[in-house]
Backbone bond lengths (Angstrom), bond angles and torsions (degrees), N, CA, C in turn:
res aa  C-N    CA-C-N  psi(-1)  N-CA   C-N-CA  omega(-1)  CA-C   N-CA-C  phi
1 X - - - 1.468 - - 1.521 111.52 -
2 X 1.385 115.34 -48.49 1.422 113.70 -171.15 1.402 103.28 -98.58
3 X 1.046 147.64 -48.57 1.420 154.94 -174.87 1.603 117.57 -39.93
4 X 1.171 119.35 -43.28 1.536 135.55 172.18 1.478 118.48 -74.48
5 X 1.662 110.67 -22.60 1.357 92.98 176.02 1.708 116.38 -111.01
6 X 1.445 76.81 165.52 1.685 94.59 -177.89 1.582 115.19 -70.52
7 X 1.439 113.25 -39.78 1.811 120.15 -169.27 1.417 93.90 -137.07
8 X 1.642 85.37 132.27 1.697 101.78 154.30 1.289 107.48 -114.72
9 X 1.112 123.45 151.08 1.670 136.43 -147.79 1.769 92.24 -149.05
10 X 1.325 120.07 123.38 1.164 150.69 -165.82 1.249 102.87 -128.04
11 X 2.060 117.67 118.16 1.514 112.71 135.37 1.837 128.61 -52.89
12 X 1.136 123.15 172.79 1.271 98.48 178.00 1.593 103.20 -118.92
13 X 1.248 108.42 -31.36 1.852 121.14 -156.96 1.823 85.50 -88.08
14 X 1.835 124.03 121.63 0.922 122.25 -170.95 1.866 141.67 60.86
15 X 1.801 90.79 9.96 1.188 100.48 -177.60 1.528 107.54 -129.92
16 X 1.577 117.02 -57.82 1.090 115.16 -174.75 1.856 97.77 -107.74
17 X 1.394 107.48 -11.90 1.332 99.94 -172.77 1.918 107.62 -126.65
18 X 1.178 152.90 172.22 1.545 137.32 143.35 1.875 105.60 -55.68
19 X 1.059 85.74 174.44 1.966 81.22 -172.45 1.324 100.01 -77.75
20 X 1.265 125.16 139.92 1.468 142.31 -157.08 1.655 110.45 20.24
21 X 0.876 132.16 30.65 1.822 121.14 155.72 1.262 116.23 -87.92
22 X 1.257 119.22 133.04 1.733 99.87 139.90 1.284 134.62 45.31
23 X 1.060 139.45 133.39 1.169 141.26 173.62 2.126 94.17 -104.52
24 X 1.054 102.48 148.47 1.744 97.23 -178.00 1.433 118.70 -105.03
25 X 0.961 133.45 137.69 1.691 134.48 -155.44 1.639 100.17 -63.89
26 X 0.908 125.90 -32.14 1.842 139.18 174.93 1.424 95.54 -64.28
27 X 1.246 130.17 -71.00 1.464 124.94 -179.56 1.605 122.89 -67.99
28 X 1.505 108.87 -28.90 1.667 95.70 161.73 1.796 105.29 -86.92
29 X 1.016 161.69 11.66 1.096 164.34 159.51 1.656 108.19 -69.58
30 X 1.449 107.25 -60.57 1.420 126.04 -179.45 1.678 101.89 -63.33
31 X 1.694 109.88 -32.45 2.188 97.82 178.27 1.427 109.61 -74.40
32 X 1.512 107.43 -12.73 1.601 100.68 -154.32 1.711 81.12 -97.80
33 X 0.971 161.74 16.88 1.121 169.95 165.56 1.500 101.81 -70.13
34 X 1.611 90.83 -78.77 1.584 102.28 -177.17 0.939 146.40 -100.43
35 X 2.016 100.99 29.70 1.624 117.24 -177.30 1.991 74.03 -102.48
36 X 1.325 130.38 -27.91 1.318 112.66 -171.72 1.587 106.40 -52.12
37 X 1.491 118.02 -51.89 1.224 134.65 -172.43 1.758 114.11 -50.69
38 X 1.807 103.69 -66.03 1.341 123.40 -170.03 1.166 106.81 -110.80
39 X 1.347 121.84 179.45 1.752 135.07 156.84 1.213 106.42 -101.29
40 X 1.717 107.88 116.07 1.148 143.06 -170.36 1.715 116.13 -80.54
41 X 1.127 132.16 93.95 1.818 121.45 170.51 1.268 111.51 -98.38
42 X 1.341 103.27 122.64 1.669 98.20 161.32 1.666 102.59 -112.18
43 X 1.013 93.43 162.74 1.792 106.43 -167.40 1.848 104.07 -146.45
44 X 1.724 117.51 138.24 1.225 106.08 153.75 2.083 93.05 -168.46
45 X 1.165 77.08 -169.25 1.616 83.41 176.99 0.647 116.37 -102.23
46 X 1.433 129.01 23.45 2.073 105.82 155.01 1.613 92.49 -100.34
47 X 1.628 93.66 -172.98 1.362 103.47 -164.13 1.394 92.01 -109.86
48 X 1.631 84.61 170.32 2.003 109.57 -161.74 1.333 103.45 -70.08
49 X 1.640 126.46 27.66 1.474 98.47 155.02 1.244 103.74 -126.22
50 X 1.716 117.62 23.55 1.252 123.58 158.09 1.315 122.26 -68.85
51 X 1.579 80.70 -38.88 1.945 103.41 -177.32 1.389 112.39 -66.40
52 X 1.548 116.38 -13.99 1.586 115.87 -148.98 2.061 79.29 -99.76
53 X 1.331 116.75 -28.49 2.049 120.41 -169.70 1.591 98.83 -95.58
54 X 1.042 109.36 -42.53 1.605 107.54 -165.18 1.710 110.16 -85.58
55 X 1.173 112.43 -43.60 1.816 134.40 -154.38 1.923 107.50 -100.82
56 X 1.222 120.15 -86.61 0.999 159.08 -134.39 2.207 98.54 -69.56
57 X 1.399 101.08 -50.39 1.505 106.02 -153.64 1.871 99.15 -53.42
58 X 1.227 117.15 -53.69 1.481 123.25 -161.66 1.883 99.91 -56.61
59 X 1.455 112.07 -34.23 1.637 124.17 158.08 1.610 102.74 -30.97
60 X 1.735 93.72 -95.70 1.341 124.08 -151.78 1.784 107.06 -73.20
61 X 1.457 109.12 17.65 1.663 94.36 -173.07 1.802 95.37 -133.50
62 X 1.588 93.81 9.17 2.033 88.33 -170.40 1.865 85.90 -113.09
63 X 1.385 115.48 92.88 1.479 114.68 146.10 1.301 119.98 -15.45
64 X 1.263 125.13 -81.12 1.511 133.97 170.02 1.708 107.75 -7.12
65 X 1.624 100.39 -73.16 1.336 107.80 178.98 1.039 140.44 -59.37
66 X 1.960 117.26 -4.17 1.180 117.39 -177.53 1.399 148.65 -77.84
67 X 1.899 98.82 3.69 1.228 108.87 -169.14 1.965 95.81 -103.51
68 X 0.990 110.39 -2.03 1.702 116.92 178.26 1.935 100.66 -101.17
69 X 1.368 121.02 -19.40 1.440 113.38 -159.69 1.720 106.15 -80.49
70 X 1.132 129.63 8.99 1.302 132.34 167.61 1.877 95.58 -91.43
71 X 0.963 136.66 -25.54 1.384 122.95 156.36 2.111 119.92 -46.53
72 X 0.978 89.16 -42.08 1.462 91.49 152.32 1.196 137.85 -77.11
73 X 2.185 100.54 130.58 1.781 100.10 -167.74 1.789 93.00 -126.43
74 X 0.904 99.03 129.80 1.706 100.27 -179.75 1.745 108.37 -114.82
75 X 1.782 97.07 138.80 1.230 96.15 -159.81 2.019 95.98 -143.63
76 X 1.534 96.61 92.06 1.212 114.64 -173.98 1.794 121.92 -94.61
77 X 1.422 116.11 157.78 1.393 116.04 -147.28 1.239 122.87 35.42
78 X 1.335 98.92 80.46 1.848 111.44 165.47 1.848 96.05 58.94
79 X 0.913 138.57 21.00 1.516 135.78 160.70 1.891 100.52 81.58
80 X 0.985 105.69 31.35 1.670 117.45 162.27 1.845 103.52 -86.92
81 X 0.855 136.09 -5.65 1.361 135.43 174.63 1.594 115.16 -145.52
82 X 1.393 116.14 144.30 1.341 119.63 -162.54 1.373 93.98 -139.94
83 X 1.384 113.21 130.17 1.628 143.59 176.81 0.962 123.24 -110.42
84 X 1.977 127.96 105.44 1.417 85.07 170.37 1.507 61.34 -153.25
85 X 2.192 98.24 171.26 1.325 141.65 -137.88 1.490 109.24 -81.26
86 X 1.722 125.47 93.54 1.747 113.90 -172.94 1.566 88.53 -84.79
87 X 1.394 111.68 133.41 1.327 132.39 175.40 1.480 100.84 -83.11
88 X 1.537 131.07 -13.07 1.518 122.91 -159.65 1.919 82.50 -100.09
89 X 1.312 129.56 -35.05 1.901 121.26 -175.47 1.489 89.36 -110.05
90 X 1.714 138.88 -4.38 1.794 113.06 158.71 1.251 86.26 88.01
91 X 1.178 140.35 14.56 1.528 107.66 -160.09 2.274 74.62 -151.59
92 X 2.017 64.70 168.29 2.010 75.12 -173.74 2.050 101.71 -96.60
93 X 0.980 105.87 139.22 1.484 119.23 -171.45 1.717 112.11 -109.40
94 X 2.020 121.70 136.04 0.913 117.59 157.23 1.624 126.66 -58.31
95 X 1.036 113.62 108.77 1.548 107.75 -159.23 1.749 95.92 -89.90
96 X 1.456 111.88 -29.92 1.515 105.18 -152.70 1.869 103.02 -169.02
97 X 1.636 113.10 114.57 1.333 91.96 -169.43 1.722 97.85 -134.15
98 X 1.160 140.86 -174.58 1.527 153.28 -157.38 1.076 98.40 -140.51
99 X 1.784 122.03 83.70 1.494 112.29 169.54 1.260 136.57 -94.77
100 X 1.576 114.27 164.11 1.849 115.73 -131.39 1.987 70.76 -119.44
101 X 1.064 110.95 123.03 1.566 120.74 171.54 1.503 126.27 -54.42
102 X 1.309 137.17 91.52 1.469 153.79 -175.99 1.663 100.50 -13.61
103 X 1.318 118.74 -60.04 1.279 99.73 178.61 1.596 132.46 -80.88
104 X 1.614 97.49 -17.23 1.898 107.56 171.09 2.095 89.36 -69.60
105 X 0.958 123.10 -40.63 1.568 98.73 -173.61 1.550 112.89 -79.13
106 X 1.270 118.80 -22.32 1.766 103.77 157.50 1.709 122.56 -63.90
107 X 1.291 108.92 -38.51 1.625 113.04 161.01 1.254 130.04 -57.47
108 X 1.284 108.08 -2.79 1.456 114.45 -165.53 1.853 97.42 -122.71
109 X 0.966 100.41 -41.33 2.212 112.50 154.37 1.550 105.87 -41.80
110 X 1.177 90.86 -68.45 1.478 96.42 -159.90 2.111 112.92 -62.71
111 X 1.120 99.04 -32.34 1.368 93.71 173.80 1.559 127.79 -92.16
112 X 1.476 107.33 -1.56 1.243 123.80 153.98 1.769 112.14 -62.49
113 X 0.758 83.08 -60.87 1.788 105.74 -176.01 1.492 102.98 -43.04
114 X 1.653 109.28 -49.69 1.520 118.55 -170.15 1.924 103.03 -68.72
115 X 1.906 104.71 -26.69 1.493 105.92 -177.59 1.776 105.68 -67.16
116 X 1.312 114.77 -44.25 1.431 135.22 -168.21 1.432 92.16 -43.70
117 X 1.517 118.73 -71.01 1.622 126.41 -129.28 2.065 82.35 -97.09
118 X 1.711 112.49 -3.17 1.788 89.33 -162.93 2.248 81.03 -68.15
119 X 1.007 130.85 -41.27 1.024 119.81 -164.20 1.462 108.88 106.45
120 X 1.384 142.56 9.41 1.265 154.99 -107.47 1.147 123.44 -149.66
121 X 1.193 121.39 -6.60 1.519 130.06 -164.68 1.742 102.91 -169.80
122 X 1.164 108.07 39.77 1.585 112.43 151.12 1.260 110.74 68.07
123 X 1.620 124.18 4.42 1.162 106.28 -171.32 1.770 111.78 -87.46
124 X 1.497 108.89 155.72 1.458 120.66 -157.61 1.836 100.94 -59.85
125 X 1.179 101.03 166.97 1.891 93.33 173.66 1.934 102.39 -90.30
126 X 1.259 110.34 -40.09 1.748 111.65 -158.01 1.150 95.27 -103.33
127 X 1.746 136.99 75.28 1.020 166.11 135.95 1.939 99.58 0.30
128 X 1.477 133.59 140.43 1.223 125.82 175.45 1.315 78.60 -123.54
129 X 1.501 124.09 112.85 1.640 138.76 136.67 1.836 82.91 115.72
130 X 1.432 91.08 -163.24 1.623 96.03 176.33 1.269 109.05 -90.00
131 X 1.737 128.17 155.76 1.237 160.61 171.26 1.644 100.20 -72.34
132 X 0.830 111.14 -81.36 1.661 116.20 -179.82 1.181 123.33 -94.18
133 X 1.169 121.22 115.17 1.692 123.94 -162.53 1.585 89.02 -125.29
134 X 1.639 95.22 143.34 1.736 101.82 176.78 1.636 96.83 -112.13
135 X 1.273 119.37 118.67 1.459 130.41 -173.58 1.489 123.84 -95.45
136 X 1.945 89.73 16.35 1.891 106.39 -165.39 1.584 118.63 61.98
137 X 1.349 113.10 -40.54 2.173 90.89 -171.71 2.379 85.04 -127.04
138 X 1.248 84.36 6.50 1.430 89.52 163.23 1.841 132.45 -179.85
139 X 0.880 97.88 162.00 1.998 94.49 -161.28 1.300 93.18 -124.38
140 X 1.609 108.95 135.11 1.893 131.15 -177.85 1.626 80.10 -127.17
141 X 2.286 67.76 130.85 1.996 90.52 156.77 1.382 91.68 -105.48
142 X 1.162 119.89 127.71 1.853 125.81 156.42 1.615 107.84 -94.66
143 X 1.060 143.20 98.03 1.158 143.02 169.33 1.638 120.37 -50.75
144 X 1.527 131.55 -3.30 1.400 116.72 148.63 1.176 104.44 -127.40
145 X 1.604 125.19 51.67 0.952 119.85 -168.23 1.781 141.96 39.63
146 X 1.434 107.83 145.88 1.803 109.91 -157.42 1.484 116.65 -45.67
147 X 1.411 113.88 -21.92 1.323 112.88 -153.05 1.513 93.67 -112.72
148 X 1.136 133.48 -6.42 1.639 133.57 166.15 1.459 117.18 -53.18
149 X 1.430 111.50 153.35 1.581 107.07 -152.31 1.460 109.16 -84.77
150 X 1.136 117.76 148.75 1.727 100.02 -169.73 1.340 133.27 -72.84
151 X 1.334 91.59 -0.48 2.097 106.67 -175.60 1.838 87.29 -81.90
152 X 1.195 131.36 -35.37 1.184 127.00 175.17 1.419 105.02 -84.66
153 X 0.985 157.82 0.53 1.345 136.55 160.36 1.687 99.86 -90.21
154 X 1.526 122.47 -38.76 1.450 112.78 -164.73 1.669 100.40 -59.33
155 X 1.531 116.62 -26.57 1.274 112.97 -151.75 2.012 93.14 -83.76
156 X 1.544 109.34 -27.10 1.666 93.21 -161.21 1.131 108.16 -73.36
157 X 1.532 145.06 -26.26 1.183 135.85 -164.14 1.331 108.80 -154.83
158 X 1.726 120.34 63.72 1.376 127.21 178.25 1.473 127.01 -53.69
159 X 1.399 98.40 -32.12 1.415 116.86 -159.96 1.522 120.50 -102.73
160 X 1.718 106.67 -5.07 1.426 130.57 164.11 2.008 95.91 86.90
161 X 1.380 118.83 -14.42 1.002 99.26 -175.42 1.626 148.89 -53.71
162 X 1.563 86.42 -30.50 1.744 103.76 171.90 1.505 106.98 -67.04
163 X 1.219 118.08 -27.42 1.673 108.74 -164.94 1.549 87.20 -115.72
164 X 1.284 127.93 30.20 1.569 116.20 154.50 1.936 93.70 -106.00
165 X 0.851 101.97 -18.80 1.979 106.65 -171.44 1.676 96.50 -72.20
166 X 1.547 115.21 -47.77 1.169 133.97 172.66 1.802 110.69 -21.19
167 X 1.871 100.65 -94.92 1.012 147.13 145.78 1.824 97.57 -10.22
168 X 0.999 105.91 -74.32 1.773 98.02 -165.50 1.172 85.08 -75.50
169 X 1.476 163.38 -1.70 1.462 130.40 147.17 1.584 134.26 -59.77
170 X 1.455 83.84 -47.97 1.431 94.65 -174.42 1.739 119.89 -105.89
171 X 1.478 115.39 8.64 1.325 116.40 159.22 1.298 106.04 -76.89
172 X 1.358 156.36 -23.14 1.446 114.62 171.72 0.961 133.43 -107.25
173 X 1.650 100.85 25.55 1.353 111.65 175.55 1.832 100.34 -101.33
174 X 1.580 126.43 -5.93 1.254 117.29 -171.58 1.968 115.62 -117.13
175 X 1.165 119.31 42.39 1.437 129.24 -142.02 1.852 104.32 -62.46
176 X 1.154 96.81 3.45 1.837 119.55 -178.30 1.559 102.60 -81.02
177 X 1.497 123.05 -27.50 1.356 124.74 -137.83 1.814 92.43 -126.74
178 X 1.354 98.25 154.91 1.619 95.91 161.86 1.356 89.00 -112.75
179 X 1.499 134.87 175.52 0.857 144.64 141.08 1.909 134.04 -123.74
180 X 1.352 112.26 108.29 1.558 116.19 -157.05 1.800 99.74 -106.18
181 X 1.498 98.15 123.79 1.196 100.44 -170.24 2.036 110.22 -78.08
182 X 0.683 125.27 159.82 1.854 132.94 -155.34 1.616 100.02 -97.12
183 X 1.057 115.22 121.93 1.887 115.70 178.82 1.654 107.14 -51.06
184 X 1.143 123.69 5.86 1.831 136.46 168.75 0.921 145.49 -131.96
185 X 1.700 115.52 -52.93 1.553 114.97 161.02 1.191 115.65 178.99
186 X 1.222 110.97 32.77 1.863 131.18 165.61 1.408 102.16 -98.84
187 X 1.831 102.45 -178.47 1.218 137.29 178.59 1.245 96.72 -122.30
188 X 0.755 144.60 170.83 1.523 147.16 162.37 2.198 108.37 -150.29
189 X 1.581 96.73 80.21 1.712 77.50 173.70 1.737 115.37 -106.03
190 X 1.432 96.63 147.11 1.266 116.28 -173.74 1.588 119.36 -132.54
191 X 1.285 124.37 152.67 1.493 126.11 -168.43 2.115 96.40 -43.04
192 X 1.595 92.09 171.22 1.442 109.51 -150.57 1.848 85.11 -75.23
193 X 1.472 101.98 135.17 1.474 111.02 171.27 1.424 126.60 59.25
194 X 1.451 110.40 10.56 1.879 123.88 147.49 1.514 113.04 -56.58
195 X 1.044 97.38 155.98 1.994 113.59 159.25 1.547 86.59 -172.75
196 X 1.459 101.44 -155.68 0.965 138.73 178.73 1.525 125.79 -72.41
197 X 1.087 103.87 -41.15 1.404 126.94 169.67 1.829 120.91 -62.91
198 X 1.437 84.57 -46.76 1.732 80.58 175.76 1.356 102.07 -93.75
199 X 1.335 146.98 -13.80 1.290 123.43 151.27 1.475 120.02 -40.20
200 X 1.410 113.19 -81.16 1.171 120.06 166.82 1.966 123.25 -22.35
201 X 1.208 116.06 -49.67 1.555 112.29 -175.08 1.365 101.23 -93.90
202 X 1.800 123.81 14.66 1.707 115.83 149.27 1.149 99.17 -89.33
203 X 1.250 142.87 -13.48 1.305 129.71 -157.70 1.774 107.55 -102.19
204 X 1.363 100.64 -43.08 1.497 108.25 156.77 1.200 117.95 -27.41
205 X 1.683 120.90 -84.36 1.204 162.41 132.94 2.071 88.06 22.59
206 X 1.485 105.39 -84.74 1.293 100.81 176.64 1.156 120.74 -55.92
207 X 1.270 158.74 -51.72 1.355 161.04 160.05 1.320 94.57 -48.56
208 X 1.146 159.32 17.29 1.620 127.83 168.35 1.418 137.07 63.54
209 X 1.636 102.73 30.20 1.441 118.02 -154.43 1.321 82.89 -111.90
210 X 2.122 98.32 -179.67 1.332 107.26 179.04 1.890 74.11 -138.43
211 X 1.619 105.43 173.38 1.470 134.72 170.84 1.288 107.20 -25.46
212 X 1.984 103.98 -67.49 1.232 101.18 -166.65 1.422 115.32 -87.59
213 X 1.417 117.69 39.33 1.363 119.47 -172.76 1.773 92.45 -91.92
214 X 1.477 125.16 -21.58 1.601 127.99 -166.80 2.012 100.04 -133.84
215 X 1.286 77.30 161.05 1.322 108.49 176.88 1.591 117.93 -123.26
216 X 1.443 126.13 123.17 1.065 116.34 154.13 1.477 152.13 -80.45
217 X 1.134 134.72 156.14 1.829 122.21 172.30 1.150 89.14 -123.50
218 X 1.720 124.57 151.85 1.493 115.08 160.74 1.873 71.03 -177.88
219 X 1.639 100.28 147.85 1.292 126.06 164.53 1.842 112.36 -91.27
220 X 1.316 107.22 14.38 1.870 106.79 165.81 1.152 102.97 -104.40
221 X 0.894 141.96 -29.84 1.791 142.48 -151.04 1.947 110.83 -42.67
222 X 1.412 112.00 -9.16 1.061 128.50 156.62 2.273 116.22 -38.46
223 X 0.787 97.25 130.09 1.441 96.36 177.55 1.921 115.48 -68.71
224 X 1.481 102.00 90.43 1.258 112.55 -175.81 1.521 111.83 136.07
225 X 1.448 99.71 -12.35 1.798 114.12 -170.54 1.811 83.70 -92.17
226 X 1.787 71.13 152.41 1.745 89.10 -178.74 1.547 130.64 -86.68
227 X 1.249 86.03 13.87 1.977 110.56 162.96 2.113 109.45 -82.55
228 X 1.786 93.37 -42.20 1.838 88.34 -173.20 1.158 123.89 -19.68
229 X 1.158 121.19 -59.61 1.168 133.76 -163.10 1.457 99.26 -27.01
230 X 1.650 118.00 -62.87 1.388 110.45 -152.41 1.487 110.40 -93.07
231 X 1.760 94.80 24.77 1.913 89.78 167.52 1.734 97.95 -115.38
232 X 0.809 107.30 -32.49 1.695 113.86 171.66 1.321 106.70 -63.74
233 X 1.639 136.58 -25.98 1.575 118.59 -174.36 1.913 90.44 -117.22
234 X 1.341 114.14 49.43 1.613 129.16 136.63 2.035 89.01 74.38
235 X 1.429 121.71 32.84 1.113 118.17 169.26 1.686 131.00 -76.38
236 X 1.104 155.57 118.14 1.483 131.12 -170.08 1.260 95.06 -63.20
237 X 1.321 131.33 136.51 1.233 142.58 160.43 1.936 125.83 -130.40
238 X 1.219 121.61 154.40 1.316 119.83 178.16 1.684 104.65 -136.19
239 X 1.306 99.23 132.55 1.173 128.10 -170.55 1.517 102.54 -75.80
240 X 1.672 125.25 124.67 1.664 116.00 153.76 1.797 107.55 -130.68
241 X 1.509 103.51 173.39 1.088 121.29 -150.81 1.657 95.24 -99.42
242 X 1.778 110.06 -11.79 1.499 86.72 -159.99 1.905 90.40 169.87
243 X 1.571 131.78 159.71 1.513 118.34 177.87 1.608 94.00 -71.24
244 X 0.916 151.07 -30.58 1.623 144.85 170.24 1.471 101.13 -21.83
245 X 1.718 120.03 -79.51 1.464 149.68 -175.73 1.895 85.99 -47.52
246 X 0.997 100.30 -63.42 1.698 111.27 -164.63 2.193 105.13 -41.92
247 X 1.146 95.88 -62.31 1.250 107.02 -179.79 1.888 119.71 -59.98
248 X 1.831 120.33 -37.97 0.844 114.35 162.37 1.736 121.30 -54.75
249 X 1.136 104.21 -40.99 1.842 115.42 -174.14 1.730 111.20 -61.16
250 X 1.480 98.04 -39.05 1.635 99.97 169.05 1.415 108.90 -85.53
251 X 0.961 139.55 -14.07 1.554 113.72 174.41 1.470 103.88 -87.94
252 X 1.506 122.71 -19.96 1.321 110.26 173.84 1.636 121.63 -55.42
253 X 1.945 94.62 -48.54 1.542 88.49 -177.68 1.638 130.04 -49.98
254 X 1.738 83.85 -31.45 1.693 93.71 -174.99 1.714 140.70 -75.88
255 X 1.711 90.56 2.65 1.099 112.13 -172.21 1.449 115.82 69.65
């Protein structure tokens, strides 16, 4: 399984990381292992300056590691934007992004806004951070807002139902947009017929790869989780419960 391929490709929120914490010195210890070996992707839907507080520092602050950290490709908001490491400015570069049209993302504000104020779908009144965040090549509704603690987001909408009621309101009024519901308690919309998946098989595509050249990890891979994508478009993928699950699976590969 692991030996043959070229890329392992990592969710980050509930996979390689808890949802927005930290990345943990045991689990970046264990990537820098096997970005030496392979080319490493992590991918999720927040944006790359989530990646730069939560992801990125144990990377960009270990000298040692800097001649392996261009093995790393980071691929933030649902894989509408692609990052990776110019060794000539040291620094990580937008290499390649999927843009969401200036006026489809005010249409897509505004009927959020109309979900907020209908009163209608359970969402809390005293919001922690913002509700609607514009992420440039894509826009998240978080319904208790981004910065709410995650034991309270797992608990408001376990079952995806409130944000499928959501979703069937305002998808046919937005035919520009996909909209991918969040393994917790976002929206995540992005240009028409993106995910994760077709990020990933442009990126292939450029490198000269095929499917089974990668493997995925992601804790959505659930039918409706915002990993599917890459088990529905014929990806090998492995399912975990949590970075606990995540971290046993990489030390296996690594011997």
């Amino acid at each position: 399984m692991f030996s043959n391929k070229k890329i392992i490709a990592f969710d980050i929120d509930g996979t390689l990381t808890v949802s927005k914490r930290a990345i943990t010195e045991s689990m970046a210890l264990l990537l820098k292992e096997l970005i030496k070996k392979k080319t490493v992707i992590a991918t999720s839907g927040g944006k790359f300056e989530q990646f730069k507080t939560q992801f990125l520092p144990p990377f960009d602050n270990d000298k040692n590691f800097n001649p392996f950290i261009h093995n790393l490709i980071l691929l933030p908001t649902s894989a509408t934007q692609r990052y990776e490491f110019n060794k000539v400015k040291n620094d990580w570069e937008l290499v390649e992004k999927e843009p969401l049209d200036s006026g489809v993302k005010e249409r897509v504000k505004k009927l959020l806004e109309e979900v907020i104020d209908s009163g209608l779908y359970e969402i809390p009144p005293n919001p922690k951070g913002e509700i609607v965040e514009d992420r440039d090549t894509q826009i998240t509704f978080s319904a208790l807002g981004q910065l709410a603690p995650i034991e309270e987001k797992r608990l408001w909408d376990p079952d995806q139902k409130k944000r499928k009621k959501i979703v069937a309101v305002i998808e046919p009024k937005l035919p520009e947009v996909t909209l991918l519901i969040n393994s917790v308690s976002s929206i995540d919309i992005v240009p028409k017929g993106f995910n994760k998946a077709v990020g990933i098989e442009l990126l292939l595509k450029k490198l000269g790869l095929q499917k089974s050249d990668l493997i995925f990890v992601g804790d959505g891979l659930f039918p409706g989780g915002n990993d599917y994508s890459l088990h529905e478009a014929g990806f090998e993928t492995v399912a975990v419960k949590g970075p606990e699950e995540t971290e046993l699976i990489i030390k296996k590969w690594l011997g």
